[in-house]
N, C-alpha and C positions, 0 to 999 in steps of 0.2 A: 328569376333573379334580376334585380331592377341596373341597368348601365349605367357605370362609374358616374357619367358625365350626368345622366337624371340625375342619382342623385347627390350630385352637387349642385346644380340647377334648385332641386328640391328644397336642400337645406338652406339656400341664398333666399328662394321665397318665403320661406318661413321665418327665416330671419328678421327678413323684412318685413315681417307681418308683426312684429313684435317689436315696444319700443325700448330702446337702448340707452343706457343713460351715456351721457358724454363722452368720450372717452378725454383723459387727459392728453394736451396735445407733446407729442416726442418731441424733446430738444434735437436740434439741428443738430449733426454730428460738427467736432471741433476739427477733428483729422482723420484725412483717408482712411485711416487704418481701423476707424470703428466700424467703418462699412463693409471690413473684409475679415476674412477668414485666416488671414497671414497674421500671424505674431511681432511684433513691431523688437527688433533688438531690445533688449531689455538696458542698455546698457546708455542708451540715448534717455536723457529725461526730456519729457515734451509737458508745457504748462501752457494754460494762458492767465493774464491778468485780468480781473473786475474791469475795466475798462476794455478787451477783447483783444488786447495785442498779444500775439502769440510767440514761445520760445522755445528750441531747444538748446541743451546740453549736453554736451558730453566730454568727460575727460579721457585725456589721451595725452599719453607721449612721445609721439612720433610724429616728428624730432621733440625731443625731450626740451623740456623748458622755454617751447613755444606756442602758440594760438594763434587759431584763424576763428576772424570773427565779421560774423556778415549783419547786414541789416537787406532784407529783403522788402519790398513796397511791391502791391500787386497792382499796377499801374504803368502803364507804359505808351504808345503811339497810338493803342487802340481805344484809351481810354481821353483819347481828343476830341475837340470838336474839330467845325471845318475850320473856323478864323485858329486853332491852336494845334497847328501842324507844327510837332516841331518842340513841342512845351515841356512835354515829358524829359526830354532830352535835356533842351535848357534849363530847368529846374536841377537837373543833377549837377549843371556845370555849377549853377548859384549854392551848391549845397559846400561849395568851397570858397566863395566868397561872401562872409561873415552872416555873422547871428546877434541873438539877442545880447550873448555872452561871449560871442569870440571875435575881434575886429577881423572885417575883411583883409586875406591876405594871410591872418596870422595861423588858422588849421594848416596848413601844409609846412609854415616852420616847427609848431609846436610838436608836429607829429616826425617831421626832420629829425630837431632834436631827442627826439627817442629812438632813434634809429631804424623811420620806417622811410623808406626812401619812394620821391614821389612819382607813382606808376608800378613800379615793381612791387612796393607792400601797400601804396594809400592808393584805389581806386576806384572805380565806377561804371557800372555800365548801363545803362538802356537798351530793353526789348519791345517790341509789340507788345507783353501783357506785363512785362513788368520791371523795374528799377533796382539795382542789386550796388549796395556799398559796400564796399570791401576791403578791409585792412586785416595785416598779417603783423601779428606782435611778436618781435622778436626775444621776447623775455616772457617770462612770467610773474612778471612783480603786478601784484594786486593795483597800487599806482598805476600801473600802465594802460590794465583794464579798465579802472577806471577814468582814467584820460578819454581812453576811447568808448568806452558807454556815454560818455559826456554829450562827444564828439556828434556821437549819431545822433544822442536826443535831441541836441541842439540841428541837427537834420532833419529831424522828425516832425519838430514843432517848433522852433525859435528860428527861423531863418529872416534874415534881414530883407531882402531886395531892395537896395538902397539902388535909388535910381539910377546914378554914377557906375555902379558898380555892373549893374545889368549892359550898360553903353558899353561898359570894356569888354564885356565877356563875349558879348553880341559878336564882336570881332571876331572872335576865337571860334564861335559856333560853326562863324559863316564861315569862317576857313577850311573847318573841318566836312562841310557841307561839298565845299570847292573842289577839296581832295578828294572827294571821294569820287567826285565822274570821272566821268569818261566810257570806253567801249564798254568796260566788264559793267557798269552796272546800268547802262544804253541797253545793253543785251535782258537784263532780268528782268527791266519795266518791260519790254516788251514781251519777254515770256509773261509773267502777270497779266497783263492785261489781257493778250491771248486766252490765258487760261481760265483766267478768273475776273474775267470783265463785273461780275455784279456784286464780287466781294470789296471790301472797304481796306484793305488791310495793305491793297496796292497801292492807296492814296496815301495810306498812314503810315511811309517811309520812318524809322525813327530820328532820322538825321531834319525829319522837318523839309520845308521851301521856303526858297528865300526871301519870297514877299511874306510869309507868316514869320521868319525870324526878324525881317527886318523893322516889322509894325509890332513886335511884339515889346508891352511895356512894364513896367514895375508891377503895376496893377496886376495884370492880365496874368501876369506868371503864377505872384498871389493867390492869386484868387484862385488856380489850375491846381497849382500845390494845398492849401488849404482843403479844398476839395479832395483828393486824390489822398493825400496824406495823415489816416485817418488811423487810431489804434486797430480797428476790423481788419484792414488792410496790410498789416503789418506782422512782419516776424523776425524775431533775433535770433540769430546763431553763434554760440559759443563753444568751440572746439579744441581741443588744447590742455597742455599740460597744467591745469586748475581746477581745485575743488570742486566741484560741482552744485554744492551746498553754499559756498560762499560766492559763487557766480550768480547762482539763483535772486541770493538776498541784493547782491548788487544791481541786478538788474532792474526787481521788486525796487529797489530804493530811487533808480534815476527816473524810471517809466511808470510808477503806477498811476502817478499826479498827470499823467497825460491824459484832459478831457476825452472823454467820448465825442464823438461827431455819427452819425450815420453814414455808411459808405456809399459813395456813388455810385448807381446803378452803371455799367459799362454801354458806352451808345450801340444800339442795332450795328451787329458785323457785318451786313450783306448775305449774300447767298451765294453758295456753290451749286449749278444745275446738274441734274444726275444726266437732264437729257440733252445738253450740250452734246453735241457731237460733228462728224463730218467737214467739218472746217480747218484750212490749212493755211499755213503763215510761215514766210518766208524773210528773215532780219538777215543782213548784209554787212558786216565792216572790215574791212583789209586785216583787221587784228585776230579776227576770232577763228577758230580753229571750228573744222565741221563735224556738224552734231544733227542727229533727229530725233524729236524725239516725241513719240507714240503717248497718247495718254486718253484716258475716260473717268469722268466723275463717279462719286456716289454719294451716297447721306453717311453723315456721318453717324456713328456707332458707340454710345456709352456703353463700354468695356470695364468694371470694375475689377482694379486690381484681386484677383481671388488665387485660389493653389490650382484651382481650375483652368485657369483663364490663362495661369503662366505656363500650361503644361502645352493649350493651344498658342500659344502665343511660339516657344520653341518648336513645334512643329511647323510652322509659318517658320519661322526663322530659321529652318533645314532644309523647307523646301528650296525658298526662295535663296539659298546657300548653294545647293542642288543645280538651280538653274543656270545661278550667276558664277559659278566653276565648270559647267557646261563653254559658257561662256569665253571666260577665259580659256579654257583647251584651244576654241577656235583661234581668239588674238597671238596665241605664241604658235600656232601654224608656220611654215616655210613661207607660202604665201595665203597671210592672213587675210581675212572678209573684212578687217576693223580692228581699230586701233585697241577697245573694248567696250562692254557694252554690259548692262545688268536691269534686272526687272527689280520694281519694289511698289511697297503701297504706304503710304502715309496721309495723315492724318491734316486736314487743313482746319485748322483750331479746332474750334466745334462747331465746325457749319457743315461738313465734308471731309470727304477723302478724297485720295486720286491714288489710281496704278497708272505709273508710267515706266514706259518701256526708252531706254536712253541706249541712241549708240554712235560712237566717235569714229569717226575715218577719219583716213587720209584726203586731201583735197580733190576731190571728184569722185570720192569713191564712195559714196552713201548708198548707190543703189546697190551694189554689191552688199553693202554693210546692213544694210535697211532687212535687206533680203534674209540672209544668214541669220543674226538675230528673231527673223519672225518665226524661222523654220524651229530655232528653240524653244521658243514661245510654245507655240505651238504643241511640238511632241514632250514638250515637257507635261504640259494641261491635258495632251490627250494620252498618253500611255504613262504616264507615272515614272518611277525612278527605280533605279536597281536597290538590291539590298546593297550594294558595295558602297554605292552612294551618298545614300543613307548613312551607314555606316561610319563614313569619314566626314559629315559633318554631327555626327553625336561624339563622335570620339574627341572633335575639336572642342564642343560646346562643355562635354565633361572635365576635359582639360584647365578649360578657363573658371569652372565652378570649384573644383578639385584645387587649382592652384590659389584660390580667393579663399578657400576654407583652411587651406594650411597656413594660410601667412592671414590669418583674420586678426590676431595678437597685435599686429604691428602694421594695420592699417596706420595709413599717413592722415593728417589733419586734415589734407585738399581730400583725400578718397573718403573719407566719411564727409565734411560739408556736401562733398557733391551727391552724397546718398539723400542727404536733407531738403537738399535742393532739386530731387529729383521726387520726392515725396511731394514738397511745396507746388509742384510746375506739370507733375504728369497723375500725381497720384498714387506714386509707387510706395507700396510697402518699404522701410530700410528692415529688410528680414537680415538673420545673421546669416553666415557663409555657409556656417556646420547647418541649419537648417534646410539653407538649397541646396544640398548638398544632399539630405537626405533625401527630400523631395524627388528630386533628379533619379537619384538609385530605384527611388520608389515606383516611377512612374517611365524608365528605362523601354523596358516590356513593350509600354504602348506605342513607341517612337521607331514603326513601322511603316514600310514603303508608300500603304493604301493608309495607314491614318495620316502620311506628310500629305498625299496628294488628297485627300478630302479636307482636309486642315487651307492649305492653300486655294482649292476650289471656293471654297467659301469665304477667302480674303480678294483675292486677283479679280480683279471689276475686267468683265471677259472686254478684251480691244475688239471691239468690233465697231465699225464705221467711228473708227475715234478721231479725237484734234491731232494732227500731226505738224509741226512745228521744227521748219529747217535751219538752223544758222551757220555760216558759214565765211567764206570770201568770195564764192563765186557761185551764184542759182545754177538752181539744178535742170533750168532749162531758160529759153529765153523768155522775158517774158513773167510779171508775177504769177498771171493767171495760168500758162503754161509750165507751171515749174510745180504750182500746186497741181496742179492736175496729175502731173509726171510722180509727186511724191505716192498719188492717192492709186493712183494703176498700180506701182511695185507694189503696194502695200496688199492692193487688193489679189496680184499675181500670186504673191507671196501665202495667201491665205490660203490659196486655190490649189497652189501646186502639192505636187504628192511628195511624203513627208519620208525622206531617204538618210537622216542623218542616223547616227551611227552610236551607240554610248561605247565604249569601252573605256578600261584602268587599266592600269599599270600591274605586273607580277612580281613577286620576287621579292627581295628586301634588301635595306639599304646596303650598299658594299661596300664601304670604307667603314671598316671595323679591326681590321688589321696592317699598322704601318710596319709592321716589323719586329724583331727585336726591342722590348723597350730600354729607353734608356737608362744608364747610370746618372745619378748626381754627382758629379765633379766637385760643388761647391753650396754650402750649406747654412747661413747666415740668419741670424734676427736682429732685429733692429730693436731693443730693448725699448724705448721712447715711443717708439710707433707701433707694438706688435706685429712688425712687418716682416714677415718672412722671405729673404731673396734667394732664388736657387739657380745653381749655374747647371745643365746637363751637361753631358759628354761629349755629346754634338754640337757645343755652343750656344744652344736655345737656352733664355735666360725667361724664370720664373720669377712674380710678385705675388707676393701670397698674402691677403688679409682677411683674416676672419672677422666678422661681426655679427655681432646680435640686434641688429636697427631693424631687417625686414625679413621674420621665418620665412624657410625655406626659397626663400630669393639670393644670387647671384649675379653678378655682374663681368661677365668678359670683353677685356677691349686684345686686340691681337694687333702689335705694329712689325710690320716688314719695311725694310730698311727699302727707300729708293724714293716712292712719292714724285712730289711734285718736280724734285730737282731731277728728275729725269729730265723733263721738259729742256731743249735749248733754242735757242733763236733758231736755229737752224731745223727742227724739229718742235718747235712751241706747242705740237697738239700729241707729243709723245704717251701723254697720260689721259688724253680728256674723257677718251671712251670708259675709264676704267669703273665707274659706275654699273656700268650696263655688262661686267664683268658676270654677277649674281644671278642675270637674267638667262646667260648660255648655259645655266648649268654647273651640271659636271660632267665629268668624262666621261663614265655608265650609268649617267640619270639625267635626261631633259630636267629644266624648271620645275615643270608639269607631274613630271614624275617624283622628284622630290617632295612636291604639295602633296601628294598622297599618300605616298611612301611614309613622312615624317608626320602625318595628321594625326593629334593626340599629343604631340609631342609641342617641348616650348623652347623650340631654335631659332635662330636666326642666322644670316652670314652676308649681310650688304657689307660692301668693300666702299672704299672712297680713298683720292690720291691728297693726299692732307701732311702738308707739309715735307718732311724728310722722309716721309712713308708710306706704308699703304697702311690705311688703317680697317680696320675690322671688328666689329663690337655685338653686342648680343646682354639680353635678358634672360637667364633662363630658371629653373630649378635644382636642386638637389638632386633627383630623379633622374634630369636628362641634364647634368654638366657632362660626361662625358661622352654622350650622343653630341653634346655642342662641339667641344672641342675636336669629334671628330670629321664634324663636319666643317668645321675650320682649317682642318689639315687640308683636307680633301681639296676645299676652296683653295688653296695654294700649290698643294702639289697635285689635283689633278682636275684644272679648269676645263669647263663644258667650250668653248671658243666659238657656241652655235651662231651661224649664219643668222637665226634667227632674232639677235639681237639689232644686227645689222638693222634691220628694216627696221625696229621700233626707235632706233637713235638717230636715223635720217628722217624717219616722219616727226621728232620730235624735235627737230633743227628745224627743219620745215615753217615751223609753228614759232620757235623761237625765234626767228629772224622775221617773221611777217609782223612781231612784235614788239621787236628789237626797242624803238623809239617811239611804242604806242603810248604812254604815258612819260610824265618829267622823269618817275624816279627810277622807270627801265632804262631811261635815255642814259643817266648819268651812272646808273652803275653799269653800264656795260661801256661808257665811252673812258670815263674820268679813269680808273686803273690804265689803261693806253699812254692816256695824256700826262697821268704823272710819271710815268716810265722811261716818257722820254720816244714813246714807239717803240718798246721793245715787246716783240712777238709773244713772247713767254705770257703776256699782261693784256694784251691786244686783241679783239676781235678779228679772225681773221676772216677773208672773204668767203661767201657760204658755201662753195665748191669746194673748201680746203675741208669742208666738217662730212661733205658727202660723201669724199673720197676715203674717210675713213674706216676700217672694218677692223672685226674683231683677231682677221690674221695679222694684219697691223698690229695691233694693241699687242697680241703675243711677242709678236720679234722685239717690242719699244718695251716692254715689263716682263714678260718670261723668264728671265734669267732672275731678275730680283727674285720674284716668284719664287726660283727655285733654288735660289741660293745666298739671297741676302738674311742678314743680321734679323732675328726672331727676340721681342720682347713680350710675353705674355703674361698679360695681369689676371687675376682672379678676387674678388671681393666681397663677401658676402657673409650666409649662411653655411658655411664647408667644413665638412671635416680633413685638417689641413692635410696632415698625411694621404688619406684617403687621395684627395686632389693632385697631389703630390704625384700620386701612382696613376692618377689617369693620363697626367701631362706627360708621365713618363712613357705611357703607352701609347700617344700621339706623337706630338711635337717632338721628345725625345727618343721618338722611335727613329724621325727621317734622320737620311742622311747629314751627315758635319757640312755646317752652316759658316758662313762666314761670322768671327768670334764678335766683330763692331760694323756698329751702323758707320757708313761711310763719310767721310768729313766732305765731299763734293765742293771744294772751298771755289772751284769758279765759278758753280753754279747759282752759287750763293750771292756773287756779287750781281746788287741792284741797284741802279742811278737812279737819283730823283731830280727831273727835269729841271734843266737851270732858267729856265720861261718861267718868272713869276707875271704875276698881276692877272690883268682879267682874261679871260677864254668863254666863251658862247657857244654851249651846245645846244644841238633843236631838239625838240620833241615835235608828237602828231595827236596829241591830247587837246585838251579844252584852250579856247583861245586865253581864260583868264588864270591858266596854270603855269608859275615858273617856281624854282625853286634857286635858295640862293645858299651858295658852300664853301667858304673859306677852308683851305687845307695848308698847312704848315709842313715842314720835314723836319724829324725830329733825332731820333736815334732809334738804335732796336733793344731787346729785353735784355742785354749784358749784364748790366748795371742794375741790382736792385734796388738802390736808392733813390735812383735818376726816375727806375719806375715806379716806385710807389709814387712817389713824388708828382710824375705827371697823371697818375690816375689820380689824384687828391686833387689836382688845379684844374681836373675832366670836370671832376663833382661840384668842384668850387663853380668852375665857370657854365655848368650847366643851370646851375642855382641864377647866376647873373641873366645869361641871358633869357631861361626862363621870364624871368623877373621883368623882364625891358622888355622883348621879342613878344612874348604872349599876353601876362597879364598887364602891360603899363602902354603900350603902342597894340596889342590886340590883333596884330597881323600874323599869328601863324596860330596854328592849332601843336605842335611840338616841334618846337625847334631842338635841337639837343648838339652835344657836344660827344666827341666820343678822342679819347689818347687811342691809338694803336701800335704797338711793339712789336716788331717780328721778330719771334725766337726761331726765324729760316735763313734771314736773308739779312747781311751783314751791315750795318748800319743804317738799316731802313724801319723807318716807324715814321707813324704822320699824328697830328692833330688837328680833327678839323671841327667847324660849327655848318650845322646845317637849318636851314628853315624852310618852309612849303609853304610859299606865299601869292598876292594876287599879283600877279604881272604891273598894276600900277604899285604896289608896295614894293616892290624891289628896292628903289632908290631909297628910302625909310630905313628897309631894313638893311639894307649896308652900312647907313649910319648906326646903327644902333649897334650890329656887333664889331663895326670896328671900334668905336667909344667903348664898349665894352672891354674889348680883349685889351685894349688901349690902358686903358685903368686899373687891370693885374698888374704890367709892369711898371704904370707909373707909382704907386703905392700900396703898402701892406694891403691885407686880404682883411675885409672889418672880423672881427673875434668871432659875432655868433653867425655870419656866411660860412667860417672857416669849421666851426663846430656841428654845424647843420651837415657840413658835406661831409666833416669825419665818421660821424657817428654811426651814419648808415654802412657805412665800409667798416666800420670795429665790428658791428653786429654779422657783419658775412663772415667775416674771417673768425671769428668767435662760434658760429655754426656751422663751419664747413663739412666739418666731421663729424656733424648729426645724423650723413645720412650716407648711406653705400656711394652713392655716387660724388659727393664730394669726396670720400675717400678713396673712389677713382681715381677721378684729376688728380687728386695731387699724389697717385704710387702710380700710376700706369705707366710711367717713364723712370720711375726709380732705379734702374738698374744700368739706363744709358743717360741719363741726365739728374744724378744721384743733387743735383747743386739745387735744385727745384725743392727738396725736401728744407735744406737747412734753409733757403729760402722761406718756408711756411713759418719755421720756429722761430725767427727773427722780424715775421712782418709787423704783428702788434704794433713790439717797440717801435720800428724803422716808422710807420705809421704815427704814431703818438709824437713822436721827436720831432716831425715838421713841425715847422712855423709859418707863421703869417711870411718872414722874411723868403722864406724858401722858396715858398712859391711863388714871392714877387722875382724871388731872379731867376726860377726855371721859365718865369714867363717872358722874362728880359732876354733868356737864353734863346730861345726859341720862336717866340708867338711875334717877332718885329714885324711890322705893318710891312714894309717892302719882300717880304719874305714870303708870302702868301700867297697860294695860287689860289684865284677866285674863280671861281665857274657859276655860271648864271644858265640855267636853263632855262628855255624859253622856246615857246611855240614859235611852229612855221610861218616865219614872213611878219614877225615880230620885228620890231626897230629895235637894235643892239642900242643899249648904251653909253654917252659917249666918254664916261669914265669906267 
């Protein structure tokens, strides 16, 4: 009998021996998904035009009677040359100042006045491989879409680059260019270049250099875009509550006249070497917190999306789950090896991969940390994983598939684009939920100890004699050449030494499943207008109950405990600050650690935060596990974990924060300017870094404990629930503990807050770039009392963001976003500021102080012009008009419903209150408040800068 392998050898000669006629040649596939075996959601329509621009659709209503709509360009910094660093970029800014058919200037009112507000709904971004525009319509009127299919066409193929217009914008580029140094991104040219010396992709920054932005001319951009911007290139996405059929035809009608062009081949990427290795680099800045990090190349690997390929792909992604939970056990130790540390491999476009091995200490302690980490590494690759292990990262991953297949109905418009966009950019199937879902059950079986660890053996490019790469504040020996050497010994120690670590879990199962007694309902209410259900228990815990149908089987819990920030007093100002690190101790009979395990499968959460009058507490969960939530919410307040262990993770994380305190302008100013407008009061104030060292988590108990355990309980629930149902779990928690105090507590001293009677200028330093300062008018206003006063002043926020917008960026070209922001405090009794901010060049300072004084200057001296005041409304009618489209908008405005019941009638009356300003109104809340002597200016500006003399 002749071997399989003859004959196929056999039949290929004979084959060949004989002539064949042509075969006809295969069209190019259109999209990933002809080249796979995964079924594309049916429910996305995917087209392209005679010309080759390609589209999807899909309707949806969630949130109801809105759309997101994208224009995609597969063009980005890598499709540069060397003189056009930077073009990709700039070309998106020009794709907002004017076309064939729209004057410069006027796409951002027109899209204004439809109430897309500019950054939040009109946007834009640049990548390395590609260009993504992005608008979100807040209606569904047919007009709007096509407003914005206009919009893009005329981005597509009608762009002006009128010479003028490139000059101003050039401004704005190079600001946003300026902004961006400093240490963090000093640290990642230097990882690149390290890493990836002969790839291109380290030169082809998207942000550009400022000698190619600065020579860059009308032409050149032209000619970049023309190029680049070609129908092949191209894809639309329309997502949203709209026919699908009449989107189609709309699209067909704006783009099908858009000539063909041939698409630009992308320039040579460079090369990632497999056999790079051995080489060590050590980067230094006062700011950066210490890191090593272990790495080796390889080739890269086309991986087609297949049912296959995702079954090995989740085994990869268990292992490496596996490891980096290993991991973590060590970081929450008593005394930890490192702050943490995780192994992965990724993909470096399509030249290469890399594994690298990353791990964080504390300052001096890499070799320790370096060490521990290899020892995972290690016994991870050579003895494999338990079943337990295993175990609790399938039960995670099922979780997340399980949960995405019951709420597939009421996918959101951002969660499907970004399936589209994950097809456009990686090649991914958008399979539906219910089919991974099946997939997953199907292929369960195989998701075995020895198939995680042969699955990862054949991802994890083995670390041997790798680049290892220190950054830090202080080397790790004296000496460059001695420090790498010191890195490349532990390393090599580390590989040597015999392999003692230890795997164990946890036993048992969760223990807070019984509070008690549950409670009675005392009080029993609905809110006919809201469908808002309020329940008082017996113990004073007070329930918010809304049902909805916006997201199956999704929930929403926030939990407020009366105390918060106003614990805090001058005399104690860091009474609350640890309260964070609260989640990290624990509970009382469960480490962190053990909790991760314990709950894996499960979809809780219980991070705490001291947030105004309270401690707040909040969570995403299911139908399934609401009452697993809420018990572990209880548990979170009546019986916190207090571990020592958090201790060390919030001093090495102060450590860090104060080495960075003043590393850039905009750290400088948010950690000084609260101080300074306070007047010095400690509460507002950074204190000095021994007051943050000396704090522990036995502290935190005596300064929050008691609230803990006995203040005012308002808990909201929102979602997918069955209301009773919920009703009886609350009753089996919260109204199980003990009688709570019945009101959140008025603290009316604590509440008082001065705002410094020092107007005029103040100069704070930063240790950033020498051409970085930032310039900040702040006003004092009033706090959220009044709701006239504040709609009012968020409508003169919109107004005057519009203005100075308008001056600051596009007319003087000196910032990249200058913005305005009202702020109100519903905590702290007459205190709210208004301020204008810019991030400008140290020589534009003086510029830009004229501009927004002349600005703010000219609200109070005259009415507000009709379509400024229309532009800023509109966007604000369409928030408040979809707030309730979605759970969490019906959050915010019930989660307080029961201790601050005035917020509700608030909501029903803003419309109106809204629509009733005037032009007049806003000239005298500006006459009220914004007077030019009234202002505290602060000018941040680098070390050993000349202050100036106004």
């Amino acid at each position: 009998m002749l071997h399989r392998a003859f004959v196929r050898l056999f039949a290929l000669l004979v084959l060949a021996a004989v002539p064949l006629a042509p075969a006809a040649a295969k069209p190019a596939p259109v999209w990933a998904f002809e080249r796979s075996d995964l079924a594309p959601d049916p429910a996305f329509r995917f087209g392209r035009l005679p010309n080759g621009m390609r589209y999807v659709i899909r309707h949806n209503a969630s949130p109801r009677a809105t759309a997101e709509v994208r224009l995609q360009i597969d063009a980005g910094s890598l499709d540069e040359q060397d003189g056009e660093r930077g073009f990709a970029h700039f070309v998106e800014h020009m794709a907002f100042n004017g076309s064939a058919h729209v004057p410069e200037g006027e796409m951002i009112k027109l899209l204004e006045r439809e109430g897309l507000a500019f950054g939040a709904d009109t946007n834009a971004q640049t990548s390395f491989e590609h260009t993504l525009y992005m608008l979100s319509l807040p209606r569904n009127e047919p007009r709007l879409l096509d407003t914005a299919l206009m919009l893009l066409r005329e981005t597509a193929s009608e762009l002006a680059f009128d010479p003028a217009a490139v000059e101003r914008e050039r401004g704005v580029v190079l600001s946003e260019l300026r902004d961006g140094q400093g240490y963090a991104l000093d640290n990642n040219k230097d990882q690149m270049a390290f890493l990836y010396p002969a790839a291109h992709f380290r030169d082809r920054l998207p942000i550009g250099t400022a000698d190619s932005l600065k020579a860059a001319t009308s032409d050149a951009l032209k000619a970049f875009w023309a190029r680049e911007y070609v129908p092949a290139k191209t894809t639309l996405i329309v997502v949203g509550d709209f026919d699908a059929d009449a989107v189609e035809a709309a699209i067909a009608k704006r783009f099908a006249d858009w000539p063909v062009r041939a698409p630009a081949k992308r320039p040579d990427q460079g090369r990632v070497h497999p056999d790079q290795q051995g080489a060590a680099r050590i980067h230094l800045d006062p700011a950066l917190s210490e890191r090593v990090t272990v790495s080796r190349h390889g080739r890269w690997r086309r991986e087609p999306d297949t049912e296959e390929q995702r079954r090995i792909d989740l085994l990869r992604q268990i292992g490496y789950g596996v490891i980096n939970r290993r991991m973590q056990r060590l970081s929450r130790l008593a005394q930890p090896p490192f702050r943490g540390a995780g192994l992965g491999t990724s993909e470096v476009f399509h030249i290469g991969r890399t594994t690298n091995l990353v791990v964080d200490t504390p300052d001096k302690g890499w070799r320790d940390g370096l060490f521990a980490a290899a020892q995972v590494y290690r016994e991870a690759l050579a003895r494999g994983f338990t079943a337990a292990e295993v175990a609790e990262q399938v039960a995670n991953a099922r979780t997340g598939i399980e949960n995405a297949a019951a709420a597939a109905e009421t996918r959101s418009n951002d969660a499907l684009v970004g399936a589209v966009i994950q097809l456009l950019r990686d090649e991914k199937v958008p399979t539906t939920p219910a089919s991974a879902l099946e997939r997953f059950n199907r292929h369960a079986a195989s998701f075995t100890p020895a198939a995680v660890l042969a699955a990862l053996r054949a991802e994890v490019l083995p670390l041997e004699n790798p680049l290892i790469r220190f950054q830090g504040r202080t080397a790790p020996a004296n000496g460059a050449a001695t420090g790498e050497r010191a890195l490349r010994a532990t390393w090599n120690e580390a590989l040597r030494a015999p392999l003692r670590l230890k795997v164990s879990a946890p036993s048992g199962t969760f223990a807070y499943t019984d509070f008690g007694t549950p409670g009675t309902v005392a009080s029993d209410v609905t809110r006919a207008d809201l469908g808002l259900r309020q329940i008082r228990f017996a113990n004073g815990v007070r329930l918010n109950l809304r049902r909805t149908d916006l997201e199956q089987d999704r929930v929403l819990v926030r939990l407020y405990v009366d105390g918060g920030e106003l614990l805090d007093t001058k005399a104690n100002p860091l009474a609350t600050e640890m309260t964070a690190m609260l989640s990290t101790g624990g509970l009382g009979k469960h480490s962190l650690d053990d909790l991760q395990t314990l709950l894996a499968g499960h979809s809780v959460g219980n991070s705490i935060a001291a947030s105004g009058d309270a401690f707040a507490m909040g969570a995403g969960t299911t139908r399934r596990d609401l009452e697993l939530q809420l018990q572990l919410l209880a548990a979170q307040i009546t019986d916190p974990g207090w571990r020592t262990s958090a201790d060390i993770l919030y001093h090495q994380t102060m450590t860090n924060f104060f080495a960075r305190r003043d590393a850039t302008p905009a750290s400088a100013i948010a950690n000084t300017l609260p101080g300074l407008l306070s007047s010095g009061d400690p509460r507002f104030t950074i204190q000095p870094p021994e007051a943050y060292q000396a704090l522990t988590m036995a502290r935190l108990k005596a300064d929050i404990g008691d609230r803990l355990a006995n203040g005012a309980i308002e808990l909201t629930l929102v979602g997918d629930l069955d209301p009773d149902a919920a009703i009886a779990m609350a009753a089996r928690t919260f109204g199980a503990l003990p009688p709570r105090e019945p009101d959140f507590r008025p603290y009316e001293e604590a509440r008082q807050r001065s705002f410094t009677p020092q107007r005029g200028l103040t100069v704070i330093r930063h240790k950033g770039e020498a051409n970085q300062a930032i310039v900040r008018y702040v006003w004092p206003t009033t706090d959220d009392s009044d709701p006239v006063t504040a709609i009012g002043l968020e409508l003169l926020q919109e107004v005057a963001g519009i203005e100075v917008l308008d001056v600051v960026r596009e007319a003087l070209g000196k910032a990249y976003s200058p913005a305005t922001s009202s702020s109100l405090s519903r905590v702290w009794r007459g205190w709210g500021t208004f301020s204008v901010n810019a991030s400008v060049d140290v020589a534009d300072v003086a510029a830009t102080r004229t501009a927004i004084e002349r600005t703010i200057a000219g609200l109070a001296a005259a009415p507000i012009d009709a379509d400024i005041l229309a532009r800023a409304r509109a966007p604000m009618r369409e928030r408040l008009d979809n707030l309730l489209k979605t759970n969490a908008g019906w959050l915010a405005l019930t989660e307080r419903a029961a201790s601050q019941p005035e917020r509700l009638e608030r909501y029903f009356k803003a419309r109106q209150r809204l629509d009733a300003l005037t032009a007049a109104d806003l000239q005298a809340l500006a006459q009220r408040y914004l007077a030019p002597d009234q202002a505290v200016i602060a000018l941040v500006l680098p070390e050993g800068a000349a202050a100036p003399a106004r």
